[in-house]
N, CA, C and O of each residue as an XYZ file, in Angstrom:
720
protein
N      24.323    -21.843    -23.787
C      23.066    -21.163    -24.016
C      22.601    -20.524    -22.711
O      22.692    -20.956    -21.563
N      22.076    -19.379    -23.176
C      22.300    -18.651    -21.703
C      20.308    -19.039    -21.482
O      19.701    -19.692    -22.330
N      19.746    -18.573    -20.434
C      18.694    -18.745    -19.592
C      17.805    -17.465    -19.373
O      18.289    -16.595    -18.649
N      16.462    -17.233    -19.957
C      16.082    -16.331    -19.250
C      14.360    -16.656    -18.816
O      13.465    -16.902    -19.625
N      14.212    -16.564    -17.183
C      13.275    -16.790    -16.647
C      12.026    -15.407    -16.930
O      12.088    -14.192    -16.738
N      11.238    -16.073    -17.321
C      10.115    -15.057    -17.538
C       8.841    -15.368    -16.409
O       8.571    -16.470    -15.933
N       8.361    -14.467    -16.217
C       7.458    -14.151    -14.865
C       6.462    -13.250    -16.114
O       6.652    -12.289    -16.859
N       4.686    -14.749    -15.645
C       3.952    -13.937    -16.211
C       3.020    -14.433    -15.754
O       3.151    -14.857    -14.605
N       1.373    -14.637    -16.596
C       0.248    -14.990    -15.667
C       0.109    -16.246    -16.432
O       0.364    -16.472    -17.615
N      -0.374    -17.052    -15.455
C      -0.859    -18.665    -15.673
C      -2.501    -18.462    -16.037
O      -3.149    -19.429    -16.438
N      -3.075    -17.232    -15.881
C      -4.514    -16.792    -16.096
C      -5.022    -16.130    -17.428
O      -6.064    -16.439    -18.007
N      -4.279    -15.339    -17.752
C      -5.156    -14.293    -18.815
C      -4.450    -14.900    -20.117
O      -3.342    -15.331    -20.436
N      -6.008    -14.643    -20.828
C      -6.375    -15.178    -22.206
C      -6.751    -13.417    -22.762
O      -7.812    -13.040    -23.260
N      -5.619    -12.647    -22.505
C      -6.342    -11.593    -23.576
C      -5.325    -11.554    -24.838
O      -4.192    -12.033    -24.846
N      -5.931    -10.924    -25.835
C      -5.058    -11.465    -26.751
C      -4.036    -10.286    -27.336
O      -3.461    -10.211    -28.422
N      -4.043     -9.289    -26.045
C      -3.003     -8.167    -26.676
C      -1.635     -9.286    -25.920
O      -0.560     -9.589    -26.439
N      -1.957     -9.527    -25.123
C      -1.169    -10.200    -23.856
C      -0.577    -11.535    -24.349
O       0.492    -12.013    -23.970
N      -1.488    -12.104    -25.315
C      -1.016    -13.550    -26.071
C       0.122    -12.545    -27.309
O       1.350    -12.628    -27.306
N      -0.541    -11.832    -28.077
C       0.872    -11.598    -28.798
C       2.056    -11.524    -28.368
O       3.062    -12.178    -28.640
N       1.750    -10.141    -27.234
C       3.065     -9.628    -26.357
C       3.834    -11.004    -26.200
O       4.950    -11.056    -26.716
N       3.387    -12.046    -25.585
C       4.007    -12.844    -25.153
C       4.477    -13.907    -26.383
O       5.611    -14.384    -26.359
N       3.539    -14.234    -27.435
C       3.964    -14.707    -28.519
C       5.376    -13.911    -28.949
O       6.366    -14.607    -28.726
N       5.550    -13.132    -29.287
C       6.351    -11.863    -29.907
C       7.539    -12.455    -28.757
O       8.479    -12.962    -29.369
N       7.659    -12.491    -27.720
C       9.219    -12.098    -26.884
C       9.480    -13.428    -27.119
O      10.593    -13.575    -27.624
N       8.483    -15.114    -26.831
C       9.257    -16.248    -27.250
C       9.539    -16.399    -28.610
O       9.614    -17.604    -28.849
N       9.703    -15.820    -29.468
C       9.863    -16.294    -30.980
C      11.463    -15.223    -30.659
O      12.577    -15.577    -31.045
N      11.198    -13.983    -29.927
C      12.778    -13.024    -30.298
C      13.813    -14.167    -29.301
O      14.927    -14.551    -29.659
N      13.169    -14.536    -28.096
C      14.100    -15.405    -27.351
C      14.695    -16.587    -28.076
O      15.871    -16.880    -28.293
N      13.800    -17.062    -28.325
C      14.516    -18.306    -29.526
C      15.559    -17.664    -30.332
O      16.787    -17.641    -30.249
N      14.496    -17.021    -31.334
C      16.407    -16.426    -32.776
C      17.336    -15.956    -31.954
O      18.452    -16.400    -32.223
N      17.290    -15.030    -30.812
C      18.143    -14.475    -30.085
C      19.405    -15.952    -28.950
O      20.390    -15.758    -28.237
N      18.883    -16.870    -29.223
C      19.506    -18.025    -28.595
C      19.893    -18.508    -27.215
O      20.757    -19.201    -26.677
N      18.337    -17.474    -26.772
C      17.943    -17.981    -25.389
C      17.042    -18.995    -25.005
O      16.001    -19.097    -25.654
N      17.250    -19.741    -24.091
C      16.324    -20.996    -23.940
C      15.184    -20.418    -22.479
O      15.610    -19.433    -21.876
N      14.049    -20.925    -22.060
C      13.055    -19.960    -21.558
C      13.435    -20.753    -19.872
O      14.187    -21.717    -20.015
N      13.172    -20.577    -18.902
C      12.674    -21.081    -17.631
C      11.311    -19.936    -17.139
O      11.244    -18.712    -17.031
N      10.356    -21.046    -16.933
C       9.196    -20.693    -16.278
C       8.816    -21.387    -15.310
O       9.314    -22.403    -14.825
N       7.718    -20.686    -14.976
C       6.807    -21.286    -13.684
C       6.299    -22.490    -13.800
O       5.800    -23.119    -12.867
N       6.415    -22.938    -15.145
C       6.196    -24.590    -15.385
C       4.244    -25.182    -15.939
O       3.908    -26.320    -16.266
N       3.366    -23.948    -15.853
C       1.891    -24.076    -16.083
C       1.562    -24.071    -17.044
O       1.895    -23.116    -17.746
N       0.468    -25.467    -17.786
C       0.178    -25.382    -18.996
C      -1.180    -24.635    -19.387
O      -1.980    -24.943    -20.270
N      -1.220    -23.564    -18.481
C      -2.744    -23.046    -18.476
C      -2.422    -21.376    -19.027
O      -1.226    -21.138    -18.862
N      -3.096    -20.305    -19.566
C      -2.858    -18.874    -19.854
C      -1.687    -18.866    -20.320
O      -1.170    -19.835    -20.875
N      -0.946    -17.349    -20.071
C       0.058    -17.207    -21.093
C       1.124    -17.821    -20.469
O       2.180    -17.399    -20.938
N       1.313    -18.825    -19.413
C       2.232    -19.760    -19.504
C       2.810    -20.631    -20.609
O       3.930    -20.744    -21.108
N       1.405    -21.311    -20.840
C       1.267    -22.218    -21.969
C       1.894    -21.630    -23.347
O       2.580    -22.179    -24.208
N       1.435    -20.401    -23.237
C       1.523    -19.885    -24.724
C       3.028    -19.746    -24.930
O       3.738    -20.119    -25.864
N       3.351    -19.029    -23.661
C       4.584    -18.838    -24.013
C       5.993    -20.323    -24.113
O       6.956    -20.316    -24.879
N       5.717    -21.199    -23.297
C       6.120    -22.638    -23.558
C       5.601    -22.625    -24.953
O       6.455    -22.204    -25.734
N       4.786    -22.862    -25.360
C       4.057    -23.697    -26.388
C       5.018    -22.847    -27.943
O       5.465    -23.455    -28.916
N       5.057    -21.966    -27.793
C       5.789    -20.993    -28.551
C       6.984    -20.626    -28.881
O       7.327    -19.908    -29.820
N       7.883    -21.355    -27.746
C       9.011    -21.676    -27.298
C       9.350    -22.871    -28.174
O      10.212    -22.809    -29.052
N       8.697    -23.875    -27.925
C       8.851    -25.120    -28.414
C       8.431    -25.067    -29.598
O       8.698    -26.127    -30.164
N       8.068    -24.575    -30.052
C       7.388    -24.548    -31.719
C       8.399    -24.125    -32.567
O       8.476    -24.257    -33.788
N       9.219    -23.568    -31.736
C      10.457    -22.472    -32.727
C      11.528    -22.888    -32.348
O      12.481    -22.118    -32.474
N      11.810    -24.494    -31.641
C      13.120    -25.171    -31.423
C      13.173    -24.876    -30.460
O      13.695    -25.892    -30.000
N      13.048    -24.214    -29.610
C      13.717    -23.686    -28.189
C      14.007    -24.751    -27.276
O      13.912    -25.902    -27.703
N      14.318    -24.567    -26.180
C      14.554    -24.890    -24.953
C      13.802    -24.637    -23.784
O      14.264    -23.634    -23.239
N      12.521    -25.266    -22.951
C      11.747    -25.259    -22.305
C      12.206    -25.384    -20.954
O      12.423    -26.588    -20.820
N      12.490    -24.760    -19.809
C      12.562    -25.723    -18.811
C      11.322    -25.082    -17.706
O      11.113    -23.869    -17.691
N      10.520    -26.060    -16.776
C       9.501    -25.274    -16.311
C       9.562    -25.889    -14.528
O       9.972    -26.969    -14.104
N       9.207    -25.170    -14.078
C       9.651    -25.441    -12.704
C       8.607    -25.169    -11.708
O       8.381    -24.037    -11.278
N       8.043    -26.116    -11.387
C       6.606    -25.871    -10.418
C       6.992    -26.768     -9.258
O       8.005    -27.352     -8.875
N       5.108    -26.541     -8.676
C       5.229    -26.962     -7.130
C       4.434    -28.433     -7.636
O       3.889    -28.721     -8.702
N       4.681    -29.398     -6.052
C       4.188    -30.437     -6.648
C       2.210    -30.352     -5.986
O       1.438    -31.287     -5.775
N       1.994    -28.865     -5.840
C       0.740    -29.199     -5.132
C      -0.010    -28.541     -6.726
O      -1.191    -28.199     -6.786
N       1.014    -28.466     -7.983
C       0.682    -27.810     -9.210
C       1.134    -28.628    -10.310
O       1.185    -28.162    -11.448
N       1.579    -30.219     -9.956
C       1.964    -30.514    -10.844
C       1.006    -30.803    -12.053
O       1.276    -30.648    -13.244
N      -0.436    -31.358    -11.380
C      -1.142    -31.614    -12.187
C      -2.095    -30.690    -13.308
O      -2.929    -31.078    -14.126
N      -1.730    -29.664    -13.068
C      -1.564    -28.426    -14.338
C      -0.182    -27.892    -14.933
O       0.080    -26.725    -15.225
N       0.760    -29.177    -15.062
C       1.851    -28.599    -15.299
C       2.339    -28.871    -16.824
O       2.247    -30.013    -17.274
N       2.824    -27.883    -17.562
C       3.026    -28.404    -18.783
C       3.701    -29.247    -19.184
O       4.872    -29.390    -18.833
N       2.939    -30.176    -20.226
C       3.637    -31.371    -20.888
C       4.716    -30.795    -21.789
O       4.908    -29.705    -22.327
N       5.473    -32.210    -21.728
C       6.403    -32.345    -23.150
C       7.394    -30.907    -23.025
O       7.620    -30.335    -24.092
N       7.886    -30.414    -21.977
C       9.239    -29.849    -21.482
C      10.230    -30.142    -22.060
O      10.270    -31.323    -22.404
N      11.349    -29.341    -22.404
C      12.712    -29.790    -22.050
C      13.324    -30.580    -20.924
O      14.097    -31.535    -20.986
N      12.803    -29.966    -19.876
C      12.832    -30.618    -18.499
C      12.033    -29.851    -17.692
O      11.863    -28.667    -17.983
N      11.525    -30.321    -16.744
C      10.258    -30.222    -15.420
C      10.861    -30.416    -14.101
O      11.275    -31.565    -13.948
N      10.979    -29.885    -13.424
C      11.716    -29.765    -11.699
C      10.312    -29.291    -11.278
O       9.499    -28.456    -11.676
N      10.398    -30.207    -10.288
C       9.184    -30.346     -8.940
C      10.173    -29.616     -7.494
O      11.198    -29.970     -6.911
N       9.090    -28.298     -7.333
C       9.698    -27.107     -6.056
C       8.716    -28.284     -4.693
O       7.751    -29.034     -4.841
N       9.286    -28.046     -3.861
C       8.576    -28.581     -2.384
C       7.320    -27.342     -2.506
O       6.149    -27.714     -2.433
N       7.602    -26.052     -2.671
C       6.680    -25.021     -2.206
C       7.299    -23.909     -3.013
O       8.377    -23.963     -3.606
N       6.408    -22.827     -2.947
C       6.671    -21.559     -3.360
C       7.893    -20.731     -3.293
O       8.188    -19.851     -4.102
N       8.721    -21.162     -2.042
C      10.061    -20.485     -1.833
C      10.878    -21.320     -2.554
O      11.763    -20.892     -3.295
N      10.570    -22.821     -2.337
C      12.090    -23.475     -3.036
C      11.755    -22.982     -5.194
O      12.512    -22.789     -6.144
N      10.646    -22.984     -5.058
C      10.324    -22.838     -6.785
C      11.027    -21.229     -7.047
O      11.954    -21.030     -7.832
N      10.591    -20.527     -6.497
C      11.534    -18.892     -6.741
C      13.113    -18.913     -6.513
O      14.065    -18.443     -7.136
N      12.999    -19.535     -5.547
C      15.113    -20.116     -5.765
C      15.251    -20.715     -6.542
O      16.312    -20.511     -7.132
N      14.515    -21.636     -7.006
C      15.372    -22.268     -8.254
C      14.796    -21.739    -10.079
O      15.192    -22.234    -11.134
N      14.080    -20.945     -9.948
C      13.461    -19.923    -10.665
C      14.780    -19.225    -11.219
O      15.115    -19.237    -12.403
N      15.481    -18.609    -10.174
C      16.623    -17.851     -9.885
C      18.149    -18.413    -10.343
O      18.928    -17.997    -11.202
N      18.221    -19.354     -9.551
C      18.958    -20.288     -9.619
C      19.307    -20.639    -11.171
O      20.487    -20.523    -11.501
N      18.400    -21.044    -12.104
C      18.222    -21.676    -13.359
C      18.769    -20.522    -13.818
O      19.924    -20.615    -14.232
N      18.223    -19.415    -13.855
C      18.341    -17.939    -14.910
C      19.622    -17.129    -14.817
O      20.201    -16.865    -13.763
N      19.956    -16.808    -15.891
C      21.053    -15.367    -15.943
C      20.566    -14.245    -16.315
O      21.329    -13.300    -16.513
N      19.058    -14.107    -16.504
C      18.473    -13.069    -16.559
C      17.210    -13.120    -16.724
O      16.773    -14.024    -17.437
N      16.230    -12.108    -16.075
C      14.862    -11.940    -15.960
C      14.450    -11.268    -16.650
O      15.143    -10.383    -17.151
N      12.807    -11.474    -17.022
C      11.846    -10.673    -17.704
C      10.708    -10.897    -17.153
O      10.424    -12.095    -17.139
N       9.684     -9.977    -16.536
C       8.657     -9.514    -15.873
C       7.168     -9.294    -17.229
O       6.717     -8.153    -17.331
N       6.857     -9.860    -17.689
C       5.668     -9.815    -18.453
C       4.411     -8.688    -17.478
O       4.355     -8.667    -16.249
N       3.773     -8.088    -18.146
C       2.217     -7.637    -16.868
C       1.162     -8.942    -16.354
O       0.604     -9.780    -17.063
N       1.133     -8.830    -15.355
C       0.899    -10.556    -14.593
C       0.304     -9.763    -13.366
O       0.264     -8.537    -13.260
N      -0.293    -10.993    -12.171
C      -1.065    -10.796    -11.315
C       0.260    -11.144     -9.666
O       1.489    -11.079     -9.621
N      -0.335    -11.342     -9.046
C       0.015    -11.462     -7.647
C       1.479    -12.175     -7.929
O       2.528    -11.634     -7.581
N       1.428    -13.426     -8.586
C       2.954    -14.608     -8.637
C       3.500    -13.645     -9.295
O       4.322    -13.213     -8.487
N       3.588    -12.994    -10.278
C       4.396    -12.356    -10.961
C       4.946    -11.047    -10.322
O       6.125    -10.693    -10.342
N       3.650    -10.225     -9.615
C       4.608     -9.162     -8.841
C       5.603     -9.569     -7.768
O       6.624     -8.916     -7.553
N       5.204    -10.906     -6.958
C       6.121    -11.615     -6.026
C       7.660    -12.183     -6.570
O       8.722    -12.312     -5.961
N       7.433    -12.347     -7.422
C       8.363    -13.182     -8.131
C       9.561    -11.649     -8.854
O      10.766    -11.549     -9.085
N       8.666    -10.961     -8.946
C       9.825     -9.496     -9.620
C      10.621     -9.250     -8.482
O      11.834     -9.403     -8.339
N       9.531     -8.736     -7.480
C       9.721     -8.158     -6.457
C      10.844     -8.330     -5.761
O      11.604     -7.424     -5.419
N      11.058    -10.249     -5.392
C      11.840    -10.693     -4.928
C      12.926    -10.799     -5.454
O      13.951    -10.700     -4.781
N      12.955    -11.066     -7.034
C      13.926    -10.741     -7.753
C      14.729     -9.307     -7.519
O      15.894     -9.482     -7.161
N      14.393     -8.163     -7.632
C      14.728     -7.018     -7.185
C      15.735     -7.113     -5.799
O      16.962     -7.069     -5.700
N      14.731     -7.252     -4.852
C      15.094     -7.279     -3.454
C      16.785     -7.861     -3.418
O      17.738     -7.214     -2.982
N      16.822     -8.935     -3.870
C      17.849     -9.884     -4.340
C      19.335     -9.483     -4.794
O      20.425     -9.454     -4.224
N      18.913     -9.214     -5.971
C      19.764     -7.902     -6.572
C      20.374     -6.670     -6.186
O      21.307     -6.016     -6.652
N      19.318     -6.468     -4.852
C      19.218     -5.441     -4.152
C      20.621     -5.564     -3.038
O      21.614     -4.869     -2.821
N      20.086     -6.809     -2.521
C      21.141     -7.380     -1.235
C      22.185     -7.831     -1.628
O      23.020     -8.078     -0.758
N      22.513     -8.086     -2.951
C      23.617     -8.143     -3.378
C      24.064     -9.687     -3.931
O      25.201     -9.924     -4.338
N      22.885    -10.779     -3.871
C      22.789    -12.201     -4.194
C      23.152    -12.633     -5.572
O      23.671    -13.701     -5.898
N      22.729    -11.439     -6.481
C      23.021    -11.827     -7.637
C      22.804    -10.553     -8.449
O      22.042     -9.609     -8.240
N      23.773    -10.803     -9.540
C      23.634     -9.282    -10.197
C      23.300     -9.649    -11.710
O      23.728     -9.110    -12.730
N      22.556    -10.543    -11.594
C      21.636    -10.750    -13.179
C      20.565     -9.383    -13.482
O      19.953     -8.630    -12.725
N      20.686     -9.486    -15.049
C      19.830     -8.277    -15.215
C      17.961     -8.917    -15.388
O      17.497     -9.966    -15.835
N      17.282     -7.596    -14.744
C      16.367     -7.653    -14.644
C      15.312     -6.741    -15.599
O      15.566     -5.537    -15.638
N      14.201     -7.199    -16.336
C      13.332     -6.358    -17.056
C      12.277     -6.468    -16.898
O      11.729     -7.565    -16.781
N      11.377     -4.772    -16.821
C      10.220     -5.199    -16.461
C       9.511     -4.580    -17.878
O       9.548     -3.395    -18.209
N       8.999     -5.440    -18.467
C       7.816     -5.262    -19.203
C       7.223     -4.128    -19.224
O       6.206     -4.555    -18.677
N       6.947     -2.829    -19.424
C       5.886     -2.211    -19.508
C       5.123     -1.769    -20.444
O       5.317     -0.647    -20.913
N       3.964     -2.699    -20.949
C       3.127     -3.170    -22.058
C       2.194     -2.237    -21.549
O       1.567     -2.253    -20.490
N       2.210     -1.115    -22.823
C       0.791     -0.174    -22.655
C       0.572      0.321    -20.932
O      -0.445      0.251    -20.243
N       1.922      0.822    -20.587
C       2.361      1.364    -18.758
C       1.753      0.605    -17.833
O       1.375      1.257    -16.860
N       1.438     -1.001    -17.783
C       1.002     -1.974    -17.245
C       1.723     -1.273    -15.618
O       1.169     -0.793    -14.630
N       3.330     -1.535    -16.001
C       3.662     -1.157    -14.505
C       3.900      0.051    -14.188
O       4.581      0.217    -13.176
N       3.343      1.453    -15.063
C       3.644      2.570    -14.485
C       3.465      2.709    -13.079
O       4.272      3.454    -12.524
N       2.643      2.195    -12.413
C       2.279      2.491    -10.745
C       3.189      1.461     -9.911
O       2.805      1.149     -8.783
N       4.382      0.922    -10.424
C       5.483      0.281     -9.921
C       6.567      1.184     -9.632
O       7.226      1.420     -8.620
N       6.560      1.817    -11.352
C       7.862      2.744    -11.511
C       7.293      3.764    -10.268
O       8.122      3.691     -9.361
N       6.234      4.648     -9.906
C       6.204      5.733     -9.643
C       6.268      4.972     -7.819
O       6.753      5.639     -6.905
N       5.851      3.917     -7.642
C       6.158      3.498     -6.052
C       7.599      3.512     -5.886
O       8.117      4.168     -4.982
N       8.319      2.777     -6.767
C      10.167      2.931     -6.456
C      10.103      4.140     -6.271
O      10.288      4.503     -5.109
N       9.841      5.143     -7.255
C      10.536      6.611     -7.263
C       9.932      7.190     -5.802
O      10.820      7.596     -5.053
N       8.595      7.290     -5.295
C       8.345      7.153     -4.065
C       9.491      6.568     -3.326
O      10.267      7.130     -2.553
N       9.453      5.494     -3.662
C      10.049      4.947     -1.814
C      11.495      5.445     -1.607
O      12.112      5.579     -0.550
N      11.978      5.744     -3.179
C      13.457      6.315     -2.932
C      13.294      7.920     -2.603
O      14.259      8.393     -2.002
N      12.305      8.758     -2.880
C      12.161     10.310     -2.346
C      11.989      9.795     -1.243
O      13.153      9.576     -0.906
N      11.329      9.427     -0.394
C      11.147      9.010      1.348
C      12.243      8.727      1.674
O      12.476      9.160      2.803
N      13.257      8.075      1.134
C      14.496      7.166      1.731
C      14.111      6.305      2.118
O      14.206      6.280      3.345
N      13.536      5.220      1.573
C      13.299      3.699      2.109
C      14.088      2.741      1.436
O      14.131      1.539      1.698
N      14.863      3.488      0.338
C      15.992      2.973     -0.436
C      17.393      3.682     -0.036
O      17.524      4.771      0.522
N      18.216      2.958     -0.383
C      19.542      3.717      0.005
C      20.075      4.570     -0.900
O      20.148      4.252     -2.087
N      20.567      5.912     -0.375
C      20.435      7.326     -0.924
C      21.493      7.125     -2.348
O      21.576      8.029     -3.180
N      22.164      5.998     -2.468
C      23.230      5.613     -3.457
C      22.745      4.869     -4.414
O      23.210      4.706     -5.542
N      21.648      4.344     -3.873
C      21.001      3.420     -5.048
C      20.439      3.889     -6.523
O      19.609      4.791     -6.633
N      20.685      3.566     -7.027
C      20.260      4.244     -8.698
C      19.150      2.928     -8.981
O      19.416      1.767     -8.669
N      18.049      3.297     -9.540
C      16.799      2.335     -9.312
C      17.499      1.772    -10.968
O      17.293      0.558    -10.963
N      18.114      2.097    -12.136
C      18.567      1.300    -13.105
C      19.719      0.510    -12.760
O      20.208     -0.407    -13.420
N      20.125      1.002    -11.575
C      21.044     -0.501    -10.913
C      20.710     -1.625    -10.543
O      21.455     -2.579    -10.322
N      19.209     -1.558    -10.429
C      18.401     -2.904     -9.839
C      17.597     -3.697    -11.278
O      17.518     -4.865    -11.659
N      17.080     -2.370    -11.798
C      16.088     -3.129    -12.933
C      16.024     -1.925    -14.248
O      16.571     -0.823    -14.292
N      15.353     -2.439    -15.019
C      15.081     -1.686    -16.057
C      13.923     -2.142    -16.983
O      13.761     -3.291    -17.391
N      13.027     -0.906    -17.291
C      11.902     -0.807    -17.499
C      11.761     -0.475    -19.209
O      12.153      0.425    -19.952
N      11.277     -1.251    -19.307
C      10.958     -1.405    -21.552
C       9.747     -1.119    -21.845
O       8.875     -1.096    -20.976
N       9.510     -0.857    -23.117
C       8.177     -0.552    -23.565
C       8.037     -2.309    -24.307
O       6.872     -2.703    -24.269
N       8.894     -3.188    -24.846
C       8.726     -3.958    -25.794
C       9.107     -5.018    -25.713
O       9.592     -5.221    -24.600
N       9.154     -6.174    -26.605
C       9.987     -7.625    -25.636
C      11.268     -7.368    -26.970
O      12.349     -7.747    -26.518
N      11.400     -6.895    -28.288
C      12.344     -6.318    -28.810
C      13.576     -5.010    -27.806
O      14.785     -4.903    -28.016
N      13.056     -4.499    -27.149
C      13.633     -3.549    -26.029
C      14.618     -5.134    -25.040
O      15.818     -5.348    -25.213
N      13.774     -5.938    -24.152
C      14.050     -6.524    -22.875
C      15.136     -6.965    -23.655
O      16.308     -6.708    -23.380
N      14.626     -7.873    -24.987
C      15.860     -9.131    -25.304
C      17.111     -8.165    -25.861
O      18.201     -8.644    -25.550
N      17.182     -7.181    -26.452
C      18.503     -6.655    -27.026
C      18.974     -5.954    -25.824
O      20.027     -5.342    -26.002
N      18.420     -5.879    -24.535
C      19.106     -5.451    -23.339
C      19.836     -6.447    -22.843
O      21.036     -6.464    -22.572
N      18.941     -7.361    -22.735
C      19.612     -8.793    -21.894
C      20.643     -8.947    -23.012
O      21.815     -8.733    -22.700
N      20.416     -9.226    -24.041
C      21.565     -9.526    -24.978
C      22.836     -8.636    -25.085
O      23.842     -9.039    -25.670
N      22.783     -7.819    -24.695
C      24.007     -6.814    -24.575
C      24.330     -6.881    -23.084
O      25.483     -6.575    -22.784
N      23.704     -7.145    -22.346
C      23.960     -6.994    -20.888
C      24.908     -8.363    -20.827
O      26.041     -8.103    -20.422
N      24.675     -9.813    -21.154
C      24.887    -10.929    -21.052
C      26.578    -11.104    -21.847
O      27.610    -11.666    -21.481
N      26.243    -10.408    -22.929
C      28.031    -10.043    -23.559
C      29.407    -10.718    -22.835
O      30.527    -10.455    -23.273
């Protein structure tokens, strides 16, 4: 069973954002992926665990221990990070492929680095970014920036690093064909 780590917010209760996220754990399940997260039983963490598990899945959640005590119950399994760097390595580590939900600060860190990664050549898992109602249009148009400047390398093709969806039907039949 393959792995895919989702990066989203431990904060928002809106409820376009609870479907979105309802909607990709129910395709991850039939699709016969099991979830790794940030491990929080609070916002659309929860939901998306909680949603996971409701539909058989496979939970695994992976926090810090200065977070355990908001950490979601009743896992598949729970790994305690020392800190923020060891939790994104093993974030990484766990997954054969990413999905980027629209999220706050952890989540752009957590893409970001993912990217970078991919970038340097660490791992060549595929990466998706969410773009729910052009959440990250001002992502896409900074890459395309930084590659007109040349702050990227003139060979780099920005769908060599990641790829950008309108839908969580879009991410999972990518990853699912990518994973083949």
């Amino acid at each position: 069973m393959k792995n895919i780590a989702v990066y989203l917010s431990a904060y928002s209760n809106d409820e376009n954002m609870i479907d979105l996220t309802k909607n990709l754990a129910r395709l991850m399940v039939e699709q016969g992926f099991s979830l790794v997260f940030g491990g929080s039983g609070t916002g659309l963490m929860k939901v998306l665990a909680d949603t996971v598990l409701n539909n058989k899945g496979k939970v695994t959640g992976i926090t810090m221990e200065s977070l355990k005590k908001v950490s979601m119950p009743n896992l598949t399994e729970l790994i305690i990070a020392i800190d923020l760097n060891e939790r994104k390595q093993l974030l990484q580590k766990h997954a054969d492929a990413f999905i980027a939900l629209p999220g706050g600060n952890g989540t752009l860190d957590e893409i970001i680095q993912t990217i970078e990664e991919r970038k340097q050549g660490f791992h060549h898992k595929p990466i998706v970014i969410l773009n729910y109602n052009g959440f990250y249009d001002p992502l896409l148009a900074q890459y395309n920036k930084m590659k007109d400047l040349g702050f990227l390398p003139k060979n780099q093709n920005l769908d060599d690093l990641f790829v950008f969806v309108d839908t969580s039907e879009q991410a999972i039949k990518y990853i699912h064909a990518t994973l083949k």
